[in-house]
matplotlib code that plots the C-alpha trace (Angstrom):
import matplotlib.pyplot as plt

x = [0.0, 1.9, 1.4, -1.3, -2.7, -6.1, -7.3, -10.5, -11.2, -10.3, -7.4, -6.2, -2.5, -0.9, 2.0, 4.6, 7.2, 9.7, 13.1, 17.1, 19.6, 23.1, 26.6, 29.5, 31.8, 32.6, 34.3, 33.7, 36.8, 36.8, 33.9, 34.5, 33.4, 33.4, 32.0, 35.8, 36.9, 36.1, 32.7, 29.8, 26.3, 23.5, 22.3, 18.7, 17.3, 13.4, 12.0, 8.5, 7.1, 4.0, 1.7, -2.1, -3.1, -2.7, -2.2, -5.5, -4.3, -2.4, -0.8, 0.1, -3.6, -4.3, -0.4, 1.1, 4.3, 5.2, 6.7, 9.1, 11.2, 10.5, 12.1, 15.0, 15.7, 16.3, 17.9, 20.5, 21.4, 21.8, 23.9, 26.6, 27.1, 27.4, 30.7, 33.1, 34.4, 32.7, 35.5, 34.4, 37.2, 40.3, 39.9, 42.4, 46.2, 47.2, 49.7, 46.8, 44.0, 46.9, 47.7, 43.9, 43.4, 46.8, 45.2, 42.2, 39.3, 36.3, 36.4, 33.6, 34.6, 32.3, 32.1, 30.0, 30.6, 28.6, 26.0, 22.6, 21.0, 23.5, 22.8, 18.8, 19.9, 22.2, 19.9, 17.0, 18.7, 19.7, 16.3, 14.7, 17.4, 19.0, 16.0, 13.2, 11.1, 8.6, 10.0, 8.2, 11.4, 13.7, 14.9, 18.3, 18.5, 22.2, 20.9, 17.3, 16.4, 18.1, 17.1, 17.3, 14.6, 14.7, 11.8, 11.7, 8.3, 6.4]
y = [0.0, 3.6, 6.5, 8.9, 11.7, 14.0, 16.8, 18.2, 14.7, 12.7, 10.9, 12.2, 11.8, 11.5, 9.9, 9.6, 7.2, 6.8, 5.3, 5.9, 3.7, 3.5, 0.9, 1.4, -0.4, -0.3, -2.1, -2.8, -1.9, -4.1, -6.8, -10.3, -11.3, -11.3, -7.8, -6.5, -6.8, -4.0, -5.0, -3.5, -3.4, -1.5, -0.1, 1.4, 4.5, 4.1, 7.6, 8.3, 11.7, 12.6, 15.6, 16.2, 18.4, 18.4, 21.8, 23.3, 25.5, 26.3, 23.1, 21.1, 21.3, 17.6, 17.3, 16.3, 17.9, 17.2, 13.6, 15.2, 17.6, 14.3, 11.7, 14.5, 15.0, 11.4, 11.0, 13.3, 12.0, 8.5, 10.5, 11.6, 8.4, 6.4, 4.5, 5.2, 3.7, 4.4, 4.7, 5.4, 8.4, 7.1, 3.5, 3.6, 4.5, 7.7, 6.1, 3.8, 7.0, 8.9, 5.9, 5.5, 9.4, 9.5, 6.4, 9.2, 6.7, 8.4, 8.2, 9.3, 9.4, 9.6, 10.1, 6.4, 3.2, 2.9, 0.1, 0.1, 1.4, 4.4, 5.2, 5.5, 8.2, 9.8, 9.8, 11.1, 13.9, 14.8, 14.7, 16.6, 19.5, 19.9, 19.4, 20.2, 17.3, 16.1, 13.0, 9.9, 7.3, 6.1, 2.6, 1.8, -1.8, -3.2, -6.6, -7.2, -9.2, -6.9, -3.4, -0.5, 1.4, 5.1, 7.3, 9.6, 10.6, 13.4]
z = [0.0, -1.2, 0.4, 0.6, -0.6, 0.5, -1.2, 0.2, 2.0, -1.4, -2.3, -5.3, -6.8, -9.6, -10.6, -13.9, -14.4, -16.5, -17.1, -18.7, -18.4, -19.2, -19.3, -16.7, -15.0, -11.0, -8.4, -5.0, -2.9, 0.4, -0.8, -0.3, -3.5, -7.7, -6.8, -5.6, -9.2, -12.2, -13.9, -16.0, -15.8, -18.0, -15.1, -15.3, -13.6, -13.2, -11.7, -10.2, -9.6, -8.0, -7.7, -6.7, -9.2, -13.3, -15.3, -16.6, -18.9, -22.4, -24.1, -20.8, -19.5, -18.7, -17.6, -14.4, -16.3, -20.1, -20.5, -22.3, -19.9, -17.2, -19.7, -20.9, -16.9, -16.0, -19.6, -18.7, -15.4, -17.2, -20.1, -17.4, -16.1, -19.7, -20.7, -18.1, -14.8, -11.4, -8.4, -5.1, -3.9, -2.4, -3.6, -6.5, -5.7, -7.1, -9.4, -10.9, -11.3, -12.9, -15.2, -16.0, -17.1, -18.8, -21.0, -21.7, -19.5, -18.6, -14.5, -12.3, -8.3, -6.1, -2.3, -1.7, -2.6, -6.3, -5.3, -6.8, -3.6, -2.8, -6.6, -6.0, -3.1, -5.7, -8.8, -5.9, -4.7, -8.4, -10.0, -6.6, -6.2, -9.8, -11.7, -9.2, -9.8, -7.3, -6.4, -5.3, -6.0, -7.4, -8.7, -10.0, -11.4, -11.4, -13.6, -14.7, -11.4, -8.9, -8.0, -5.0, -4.9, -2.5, -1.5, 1.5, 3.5, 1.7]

ax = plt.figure().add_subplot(projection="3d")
ax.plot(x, y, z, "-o")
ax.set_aspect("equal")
plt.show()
């Protein structure tokens, strides 16, 4: 059972989903498992926004929003990601991040360890502060059977 909404004494929400993916590789520095070595996924980014009422006016009357600025928004947090290698900070040695870059690979560092459900934080905040989306969750698949999802109390 999701959360809900009231409007005058009715529930009443609305909510759009829709999803972006994109291939990586990352590592698992410290995991006891085939995890601890470099590996790729197409990981996939499945956002959910909500709101209570729909536009009533000019071409977006009927909309929550426009599918179109939603799926560009989550497209473009997928975009940044695409073809490159995901390190958490200070996991590499110097020498080995220096050797990596002078070889022209794309590397992304970032302050968490890159599992799937410190990614649906991530791609959250993202979507909710940079893009001002009203979030409802996200998902982040790592395969097709194994997913993270995040949401925080409205």
């Amino acid at each position: 059972m999701g959360r809900r909404f009231y409007f005058e004494g009715e529930y009443i929400m609305y909510k759009l989903k829709t999803s972006a993916s994109f291939d990586s590789a990352h590592f698992l520095k410290g995991y006891n498992g085939k995890c601890a070595n470099i590996h790729g996924h197409r990981w996939v980014i499945e956002a959910e926004i909500y709101g209570e009422k729909l536009q009533s006016e000019g071409e977006k009357s009927g909309m929550l929003i426009d599918f179109g600025d939603f799926k560009k928004a989550v497209k473009a947090v997928a975009d940044s990601f695409d073809h490159s290698l995901i390190v958490q900070k200070g996991t590499l040695r110097e020498n080995t991040m220096k050797a990596l870059c002078d070889e022209h690979f794309r590397i992304i560092e970032v302050d968490f360890r890159p599992t799937a459900e410190n990614f649906s934080k991530y791609f959250y905040e993202i979507l909710k502060e940079r893009e001002k989306l009203q979030m409802y969750s996200v998902t982040v698949y790592e395969t097709p059977d194994n997913c993270a999802c995040y949401e925080e109390e409205i």
